[in-house]
ZADREN-35783 format. One record per residue (C-alpha): residue number from 1; x negated, y, z negated. Coordinates in Angstrom, 1 decimal. Each point is the difference from the previous one (the first is absolute). Example, Ala and Ser with C-alpha at 12.3 -4.5 7.8 and 13.67 -1.06 7.14 Angstrom:
   n   east  north     up
   1  -12.3   -4.5   -7.8
   2   -1.4    3.4    0.7
***
This chain:
   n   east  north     up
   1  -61.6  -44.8   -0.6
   2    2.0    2.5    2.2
   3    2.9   -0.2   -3.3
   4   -2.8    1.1   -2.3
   5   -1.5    3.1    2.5
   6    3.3    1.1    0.7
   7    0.7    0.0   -4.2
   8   -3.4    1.3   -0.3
   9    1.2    2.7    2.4
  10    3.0    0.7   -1.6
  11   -1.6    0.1   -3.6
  12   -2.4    2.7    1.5
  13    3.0    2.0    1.4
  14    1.9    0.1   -3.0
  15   -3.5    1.3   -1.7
  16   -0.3    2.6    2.4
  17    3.6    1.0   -0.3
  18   -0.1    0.5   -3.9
  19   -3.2    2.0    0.1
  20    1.8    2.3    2.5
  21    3.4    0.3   -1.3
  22   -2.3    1.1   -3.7
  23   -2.0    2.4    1.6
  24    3.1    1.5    1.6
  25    1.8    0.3   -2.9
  26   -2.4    2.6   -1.6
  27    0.1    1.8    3.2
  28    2.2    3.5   -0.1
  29    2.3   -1.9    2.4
  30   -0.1   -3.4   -2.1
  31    0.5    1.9   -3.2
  32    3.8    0.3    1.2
  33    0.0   -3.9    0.5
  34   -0.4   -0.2    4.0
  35   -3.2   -1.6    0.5
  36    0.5   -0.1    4.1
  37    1.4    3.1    0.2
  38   -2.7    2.1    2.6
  39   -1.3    3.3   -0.9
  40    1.2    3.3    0.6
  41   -2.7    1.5    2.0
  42   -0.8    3.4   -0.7
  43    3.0    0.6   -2.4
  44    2.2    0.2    3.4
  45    3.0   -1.6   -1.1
  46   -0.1    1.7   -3.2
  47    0.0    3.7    2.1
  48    2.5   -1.2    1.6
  49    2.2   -0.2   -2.6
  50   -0.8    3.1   -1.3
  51    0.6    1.6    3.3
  52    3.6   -1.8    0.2
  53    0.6    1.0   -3.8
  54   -0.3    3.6    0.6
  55    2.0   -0.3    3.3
  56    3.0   -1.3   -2.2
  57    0.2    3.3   -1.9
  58   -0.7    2.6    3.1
  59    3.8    0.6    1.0
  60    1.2    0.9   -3.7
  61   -3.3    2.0   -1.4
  62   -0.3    1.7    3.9
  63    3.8    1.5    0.0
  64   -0.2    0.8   -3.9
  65   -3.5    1.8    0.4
  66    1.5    2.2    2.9
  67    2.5    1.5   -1.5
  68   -1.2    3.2    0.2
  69    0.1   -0.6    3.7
  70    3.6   -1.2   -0.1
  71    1.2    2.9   -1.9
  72   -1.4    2.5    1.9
  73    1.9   -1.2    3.1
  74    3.4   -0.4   -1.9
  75   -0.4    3.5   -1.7
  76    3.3    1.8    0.6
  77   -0.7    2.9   -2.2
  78    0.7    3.7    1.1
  79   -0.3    3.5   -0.7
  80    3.4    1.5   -1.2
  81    0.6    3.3   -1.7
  82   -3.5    0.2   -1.2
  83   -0.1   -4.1   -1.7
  84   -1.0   -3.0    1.9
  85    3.1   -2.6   -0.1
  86   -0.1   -3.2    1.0
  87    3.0   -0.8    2.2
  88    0.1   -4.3   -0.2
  89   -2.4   -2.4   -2.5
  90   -1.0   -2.9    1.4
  91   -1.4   -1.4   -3.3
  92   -3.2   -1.8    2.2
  93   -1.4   -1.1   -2.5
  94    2.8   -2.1   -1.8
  95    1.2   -1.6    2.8
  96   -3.8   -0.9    1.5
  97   -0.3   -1.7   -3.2
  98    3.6   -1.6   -0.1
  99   -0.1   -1.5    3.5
 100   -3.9   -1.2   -0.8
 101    0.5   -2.3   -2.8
 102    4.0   -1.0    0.7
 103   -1.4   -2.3    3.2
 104   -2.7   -1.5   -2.5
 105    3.0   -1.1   -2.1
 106    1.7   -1.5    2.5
 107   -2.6   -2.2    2.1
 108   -1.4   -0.9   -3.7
 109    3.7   -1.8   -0.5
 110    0.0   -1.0    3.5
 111   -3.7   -1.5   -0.1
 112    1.0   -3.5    0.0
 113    2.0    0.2    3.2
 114   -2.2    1.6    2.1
 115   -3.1   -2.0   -1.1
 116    2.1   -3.0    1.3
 117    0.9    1.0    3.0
 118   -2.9    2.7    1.5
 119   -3.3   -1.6    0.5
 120   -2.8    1.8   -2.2
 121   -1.7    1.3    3.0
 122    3.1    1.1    1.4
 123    0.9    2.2   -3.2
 124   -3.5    1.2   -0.3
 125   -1.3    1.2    3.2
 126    3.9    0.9    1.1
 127    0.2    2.5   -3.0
 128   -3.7    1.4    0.7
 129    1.1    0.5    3.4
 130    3.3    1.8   -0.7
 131   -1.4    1.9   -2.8
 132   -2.8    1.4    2.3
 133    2.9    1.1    2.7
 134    1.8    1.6   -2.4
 135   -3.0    2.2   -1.3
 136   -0.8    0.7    3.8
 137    3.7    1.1    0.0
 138   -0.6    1.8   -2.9
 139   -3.4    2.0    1.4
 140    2.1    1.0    3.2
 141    2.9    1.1   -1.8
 142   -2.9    3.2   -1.3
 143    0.0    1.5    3.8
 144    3.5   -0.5    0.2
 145    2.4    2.9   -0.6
 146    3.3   -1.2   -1.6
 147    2.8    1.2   -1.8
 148   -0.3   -0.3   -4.1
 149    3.2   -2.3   -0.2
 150   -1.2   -2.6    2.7
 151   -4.0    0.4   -1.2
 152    1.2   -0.7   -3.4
 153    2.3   -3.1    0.9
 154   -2.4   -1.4    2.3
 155   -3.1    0.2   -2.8
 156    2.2   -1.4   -2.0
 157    0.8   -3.1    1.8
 158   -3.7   -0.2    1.2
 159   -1.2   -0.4   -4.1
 160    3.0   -3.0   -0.2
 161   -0.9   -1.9    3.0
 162   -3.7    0.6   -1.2
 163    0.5   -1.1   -3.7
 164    1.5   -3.0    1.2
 165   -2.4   -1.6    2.4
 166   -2.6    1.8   -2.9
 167    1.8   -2.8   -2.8
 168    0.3   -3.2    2.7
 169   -3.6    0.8    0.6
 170   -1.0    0.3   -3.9
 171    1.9   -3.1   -1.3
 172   -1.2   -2.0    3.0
 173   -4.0    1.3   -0.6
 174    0.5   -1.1   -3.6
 175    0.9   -3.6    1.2
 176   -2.6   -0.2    1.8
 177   -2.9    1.5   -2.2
 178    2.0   -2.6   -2.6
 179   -1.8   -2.5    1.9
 180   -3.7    0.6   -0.3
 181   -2.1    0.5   -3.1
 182    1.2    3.1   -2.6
 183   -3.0    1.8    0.9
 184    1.9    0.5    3.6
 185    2.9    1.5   -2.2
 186   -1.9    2.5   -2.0
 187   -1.5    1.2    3.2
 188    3.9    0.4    1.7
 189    0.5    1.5   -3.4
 190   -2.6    2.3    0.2
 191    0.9    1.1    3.6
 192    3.9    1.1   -1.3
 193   -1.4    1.6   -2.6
 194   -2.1    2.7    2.4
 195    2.4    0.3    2.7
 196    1.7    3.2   -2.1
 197   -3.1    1.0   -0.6
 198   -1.2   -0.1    3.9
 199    3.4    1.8    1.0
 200   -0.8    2.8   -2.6
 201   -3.2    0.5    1.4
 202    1.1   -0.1    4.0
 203    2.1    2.7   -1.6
 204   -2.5    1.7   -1.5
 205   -2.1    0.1    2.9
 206    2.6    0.7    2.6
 207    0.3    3.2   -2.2
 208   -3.8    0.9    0.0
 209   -0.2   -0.1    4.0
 210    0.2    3.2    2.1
 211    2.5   -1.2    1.9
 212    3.6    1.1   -0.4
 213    2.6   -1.3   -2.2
 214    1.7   -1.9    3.0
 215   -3.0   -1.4    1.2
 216   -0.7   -0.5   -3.6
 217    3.1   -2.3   -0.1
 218   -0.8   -1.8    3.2
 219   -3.1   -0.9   -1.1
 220    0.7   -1.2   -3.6
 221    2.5   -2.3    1.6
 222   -2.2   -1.7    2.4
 223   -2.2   -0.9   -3.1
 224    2.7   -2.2   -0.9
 225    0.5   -1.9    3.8
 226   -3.5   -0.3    0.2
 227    0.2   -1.6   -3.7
 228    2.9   -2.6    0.8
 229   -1.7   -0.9    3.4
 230   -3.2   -0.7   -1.5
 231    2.2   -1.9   -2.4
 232    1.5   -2.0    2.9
 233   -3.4   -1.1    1.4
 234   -1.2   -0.9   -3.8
 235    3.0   -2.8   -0.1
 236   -0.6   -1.1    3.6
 237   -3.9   -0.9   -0.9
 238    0.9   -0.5   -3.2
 239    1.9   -3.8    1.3
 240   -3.0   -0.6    2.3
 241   -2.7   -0.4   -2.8
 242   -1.2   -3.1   -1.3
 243    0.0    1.0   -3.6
 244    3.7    1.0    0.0
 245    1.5   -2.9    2.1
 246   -1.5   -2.6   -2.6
 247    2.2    1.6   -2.4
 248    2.9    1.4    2.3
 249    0.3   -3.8    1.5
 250   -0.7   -2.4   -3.2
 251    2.4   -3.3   -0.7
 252    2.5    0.1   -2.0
 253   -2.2   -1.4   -2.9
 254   -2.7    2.8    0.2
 255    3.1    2.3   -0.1
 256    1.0   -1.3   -3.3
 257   -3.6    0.3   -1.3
 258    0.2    3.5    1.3
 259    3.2    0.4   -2.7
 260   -1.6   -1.3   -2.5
 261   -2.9    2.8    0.1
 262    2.1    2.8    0.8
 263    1.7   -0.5   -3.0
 264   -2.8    0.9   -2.3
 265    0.5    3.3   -0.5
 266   -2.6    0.7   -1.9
 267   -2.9   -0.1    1.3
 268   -2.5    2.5   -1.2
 269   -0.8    1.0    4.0
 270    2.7    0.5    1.6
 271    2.6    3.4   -0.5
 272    2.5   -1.9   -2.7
 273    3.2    1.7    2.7
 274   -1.4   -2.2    2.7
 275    0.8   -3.4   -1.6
 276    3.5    1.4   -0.2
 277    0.5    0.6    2.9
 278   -1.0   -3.0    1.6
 279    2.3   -1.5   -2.4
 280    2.9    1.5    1.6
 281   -0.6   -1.2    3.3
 282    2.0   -3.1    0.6
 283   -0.3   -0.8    3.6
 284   -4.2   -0.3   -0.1
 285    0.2   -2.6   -2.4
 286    1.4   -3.3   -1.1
 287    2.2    0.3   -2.9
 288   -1.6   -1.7   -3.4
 289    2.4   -2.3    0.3
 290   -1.6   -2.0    2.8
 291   -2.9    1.0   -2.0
 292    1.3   -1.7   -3.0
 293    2.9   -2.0    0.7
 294    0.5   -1.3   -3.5
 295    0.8    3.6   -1.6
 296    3.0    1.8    0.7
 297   -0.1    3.9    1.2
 298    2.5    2.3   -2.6
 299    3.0    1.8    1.0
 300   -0.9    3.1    1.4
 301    2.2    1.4   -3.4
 302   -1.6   -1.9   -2.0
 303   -3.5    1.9    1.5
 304    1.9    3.0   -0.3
 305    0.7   -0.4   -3.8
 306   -3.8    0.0   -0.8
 307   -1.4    2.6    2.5
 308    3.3    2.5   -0.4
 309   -2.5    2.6   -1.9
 310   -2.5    0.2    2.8
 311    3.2   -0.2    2.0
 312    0.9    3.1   -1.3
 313   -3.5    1.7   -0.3
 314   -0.8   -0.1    3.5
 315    3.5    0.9    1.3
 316   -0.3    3.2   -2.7
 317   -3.4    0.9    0.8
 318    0.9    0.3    3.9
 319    3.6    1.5   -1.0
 320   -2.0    3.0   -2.1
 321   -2.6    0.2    3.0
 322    2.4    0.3    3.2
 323    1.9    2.1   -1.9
 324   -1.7    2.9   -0.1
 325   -3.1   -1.3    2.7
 326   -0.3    1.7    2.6
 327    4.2    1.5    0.3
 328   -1.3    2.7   -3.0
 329   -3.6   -0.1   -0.4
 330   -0.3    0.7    3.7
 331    1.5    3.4   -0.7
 332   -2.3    1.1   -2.6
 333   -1.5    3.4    1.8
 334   -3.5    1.4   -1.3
 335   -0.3    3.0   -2.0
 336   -2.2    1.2    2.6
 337    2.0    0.7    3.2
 338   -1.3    1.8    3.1
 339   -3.6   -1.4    0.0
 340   -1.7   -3.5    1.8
 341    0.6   -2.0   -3.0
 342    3.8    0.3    0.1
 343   -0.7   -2.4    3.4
 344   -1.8   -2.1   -2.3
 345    2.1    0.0   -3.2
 346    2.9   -2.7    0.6
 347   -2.4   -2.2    1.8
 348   -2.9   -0.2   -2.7
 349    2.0    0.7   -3.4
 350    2.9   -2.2    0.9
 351   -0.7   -3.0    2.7
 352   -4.0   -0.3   -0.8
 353    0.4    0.2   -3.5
 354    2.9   -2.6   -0.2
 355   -1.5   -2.4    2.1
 356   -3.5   -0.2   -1.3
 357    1.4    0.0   -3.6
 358    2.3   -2.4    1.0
 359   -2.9   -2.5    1.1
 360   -2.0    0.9   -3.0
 361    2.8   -1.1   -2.3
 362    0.3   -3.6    1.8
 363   -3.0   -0.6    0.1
 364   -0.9    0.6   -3.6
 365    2.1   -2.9   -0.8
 366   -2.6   -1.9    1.6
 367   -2.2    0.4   -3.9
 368    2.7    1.5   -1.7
 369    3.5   -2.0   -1.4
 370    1.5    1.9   -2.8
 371    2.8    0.0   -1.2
 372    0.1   -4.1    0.0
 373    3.0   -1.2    1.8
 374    1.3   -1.0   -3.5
 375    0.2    3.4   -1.3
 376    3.1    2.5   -0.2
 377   -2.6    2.4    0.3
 378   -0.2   -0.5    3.7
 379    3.8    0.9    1.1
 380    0.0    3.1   -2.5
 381   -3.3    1.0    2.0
 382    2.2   -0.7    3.5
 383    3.1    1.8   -1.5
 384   -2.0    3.1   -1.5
 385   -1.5    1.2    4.3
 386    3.9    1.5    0.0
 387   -1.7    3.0   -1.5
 388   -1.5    0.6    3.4
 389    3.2    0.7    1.7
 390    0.8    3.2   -2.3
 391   -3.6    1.1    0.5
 392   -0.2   -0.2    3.3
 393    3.3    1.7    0.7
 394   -1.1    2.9   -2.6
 395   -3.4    0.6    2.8
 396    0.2    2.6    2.8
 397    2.6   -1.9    1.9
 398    1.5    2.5    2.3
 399    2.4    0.3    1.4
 400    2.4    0.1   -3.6
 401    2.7    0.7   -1.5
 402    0.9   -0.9   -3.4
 403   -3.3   -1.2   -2.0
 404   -2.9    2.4   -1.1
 405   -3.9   -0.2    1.1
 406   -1.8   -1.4   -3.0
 407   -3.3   -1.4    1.7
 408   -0.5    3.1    2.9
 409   -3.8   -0.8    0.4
 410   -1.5   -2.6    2.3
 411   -2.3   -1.7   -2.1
 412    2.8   -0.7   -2.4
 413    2.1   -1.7    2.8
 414   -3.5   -1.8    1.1
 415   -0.4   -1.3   -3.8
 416    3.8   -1.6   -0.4
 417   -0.3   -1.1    3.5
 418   -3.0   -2.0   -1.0
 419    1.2   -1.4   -3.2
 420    3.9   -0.4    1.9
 421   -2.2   -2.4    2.7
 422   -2.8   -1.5   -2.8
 423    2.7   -1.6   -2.2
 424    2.8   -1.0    3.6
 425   -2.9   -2.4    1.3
 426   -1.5   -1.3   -3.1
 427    3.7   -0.8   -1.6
 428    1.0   -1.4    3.4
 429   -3.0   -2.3   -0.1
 430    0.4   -1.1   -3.3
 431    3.8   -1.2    0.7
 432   -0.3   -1.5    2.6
 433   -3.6   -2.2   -1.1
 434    1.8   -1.0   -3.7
 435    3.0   -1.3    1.9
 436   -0.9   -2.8    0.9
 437   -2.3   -0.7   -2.5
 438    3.6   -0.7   -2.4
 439    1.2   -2.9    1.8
 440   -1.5   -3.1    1.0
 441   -2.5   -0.7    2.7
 442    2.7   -1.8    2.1
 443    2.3    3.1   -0.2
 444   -2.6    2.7    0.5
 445    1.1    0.2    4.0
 446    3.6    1.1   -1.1
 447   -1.5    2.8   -2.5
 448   -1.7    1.3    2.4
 449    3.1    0.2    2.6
 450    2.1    1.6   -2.3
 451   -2.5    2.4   -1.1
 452   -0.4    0.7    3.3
 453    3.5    0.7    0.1
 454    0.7    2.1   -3.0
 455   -3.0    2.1    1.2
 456    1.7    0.8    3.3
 457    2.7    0.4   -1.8
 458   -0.9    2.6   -2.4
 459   -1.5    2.1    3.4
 460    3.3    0.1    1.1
 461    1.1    1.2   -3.3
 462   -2.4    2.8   -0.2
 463    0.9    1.2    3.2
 464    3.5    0.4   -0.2
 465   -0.3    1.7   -3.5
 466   -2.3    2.7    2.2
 467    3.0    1.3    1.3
 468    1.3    1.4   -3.4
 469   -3.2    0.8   -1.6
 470   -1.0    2.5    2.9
 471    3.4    1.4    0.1
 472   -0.5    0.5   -4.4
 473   -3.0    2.1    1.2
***
């Protein structure tokens, strides 16, 4: 009698367990195959990760939007015989962007060591912390009175030591964003994506206050330290919620599951860049070879061989980009000197314009995919935004020497500038989604790491050919 209550019970249990596990699956949460999974209350965890994805991008889009600031205090220009000459160039703007991206090269080639020897919370709240000293450092350094030489070499090593706790703390945030559902990722996505355009409009309202230009500075900086602290206390909470440790502490077999889904890369929901990205992130994962142990990963040449086009796309796209973005375009002048709106000018025609372009191309590709990854049309597309770099060198970029003003008004420079920032983020975003969409499932992981690659490679790229462009102006 007790056998047949306790199978009774057990038949019952099973019941019950079905008919929850099917109701959870056509949950929002079940839809991504995690029937236990609690639920994010409130949309928390998914702030957060918007708030940590615009935090990643602060240091680079803060020091490139101030570069009117940084100019004005390195200007060594004087009055001689009637002309203004300028006694030493500093070229700001080609070495902000050099010693930006080189550090995102190297930790993306050093990745794998760190990951295996620095503890995730370590990297993450250790860069935050260090990132958010060195804009403090950076705010003081306004009501201190220096000499150019040492002001110079000291911004300078403040954007290197920035930029590289600013790529620990990017490739470490993508692992672990890797590790919850891809709607987490298009959020972190989404929060890159308006960090420029946040940074443009501190600017912009730094600019419109009453206060003057140094206070101006001072307080445009503390935007930023406020930004990375807030940041800082988004991770912390972030590890203490239910929602995000269920996912953030899983077995080894939900892990692989995990894999499995964050391979699909196209879902019709989620930003197609964010399945890419996730890709590349080897340390949140299992490798779909524990996954699968019966099929064999490829040769990371042999994933080269079929992905060497979109190889090459996004590495041009960024190479034409950096380039000329921001060492020449930040030295467009307006045709209209003298007035309020030459406060404004660089600020809205340049930074806000690029970066809300920029967004709008990436996330058109969301509805949009043409040219097919099969097409050659695609790669003559990439190849033909070099026409950019002539135009934007032929706009009022002053100071010059050698090349004529073609495009003198502003609202010419505003229209390239949009098209220049359109067709960088929607080309970018193709590349890097078709990647790994031509190889197998099980190699998908190393498409995405060298995409990842060649992209911070062709930043690099750009930036050193800055130098000689703005020097053929």
């Amino acid at each position: 009698m007790d056998n047949t209550v306790q199978g009774l019970d057990e038949w019952l249990g099973a019941i019950s367990w079905y008919v929850d596990t099917s109701f959870a699956l056509w949950t929002p949460d079940g839809m991504k195959g995690h029937a236990d999974a609690p639920r994010d209350r409130g949309g928390l965890v998914g702030i957060i990760f918007f708030i940590l994805g615009l935090g990643t991008l602060l240091p680079w889009n803060f020091f490139m939007t101030a570069s009117m600031y940084f100019q004005g205090r390195l200007n060594t220009s004087e009055w001689s015989n009637g002309e203004v000459v300028v006694r030493k160039e500093y070229y700001f703007n080609n070495w902000m962007t050099l010693l930006s991206q080189l550090p995102l090269l190297l930790f993306t080639l050093l990745n794998s060591f760190l990951y295996q020897r620095i503890s995730e919370a370590m990297r993450i709240a250790g860069s935050l912390v260090f990132i958010l000293l060195l804009f403090i450092l950076t705010a003081v350094f306004v009501k201190v009175d220096m000499g150019i030489d040492r002001f110079y070499s000291v911004t300078m090593a403040t954007i290197w030591f920035i930029n590289s706790f600013g790529a620990v703390l990017q490739g470490s945030l993508f692992g672990l964003v890797g590790q919850l559902p891809q709607k987490y990722s298009a959020l972190f996505m989404s929060g890159q994506g308006l960090a420029g355009t946040f940074a443009a409009l501190a600017m912009i309202f730094a600019i419109a206050s009453d206060a003057d230009s140094e206070s101006a500075a001072l307080g445009y900086f503390i935007t930023p330290c406020v930004g990375t602290l807030v940041t800082l206390f988004s991770y912390v909470l972030l590890t203490r919620l239910e929602f995000a440790q269920h996912y953030l502490n899983r077995s080894g077999h939900n892990e692989a599951d995990n894999t499995h889904e964050l391979l699909k890369v196209e879902d019709p929901e989620v930003s197609p860049e964010t399945a890419m990205v996730s890709q590349a992130t080897k340390q949140a994962f299992v490798s779909l070879e524990q996954a699968q142990p019966d099929q064999q990963k490829a040769s990371v040449m042999e994933v080269f061989k079929k992905i060497w086009v979109m190889a090459f796309c996004v590495t041009f796209v960024f190479t034409v980009t950096l380039s000329v973005f921001p060492a020449v375009a930040a030295d467009v002048k307006t045709l209209s000197p003298g007035g309020n709106w030459e406060g404004y000018f660089l600020s809205v025609c340049c930074f806000l314009v690029f970066n809300l372009n920029d967004w709008l191309g990436r996330s058109i590709t969301t509805w949009v995919h043409w040219p097919p990854k099969e097409s050659h049309v695609f790669p003559v597309l990439v190849v033909c935004r070099v026409v950019f770099v002539p135009l934007f060198m032929l706009c009022n970029v002053q100071n010059r020497w050698l090349l004529p003003v073609y495009f003198p008004h502003d609202a010419s420079f505003a229209v390239i500038m949009s098209l220049f920032a359109f067709s960088s983020g929607y080309c970018v975003c193709l590349s890097m989604t078709y990647a790994p969409q031509m190889v197998a499932g099980k190699d998908a992981e190393t498409a995405g790491a060298l995409m990842t690659f060649f992209l911070a490679l062709g930043l690099s790229i750009g930036a050193a050919l800055s130098f000689p462009l703005r020097a053929l102006v």
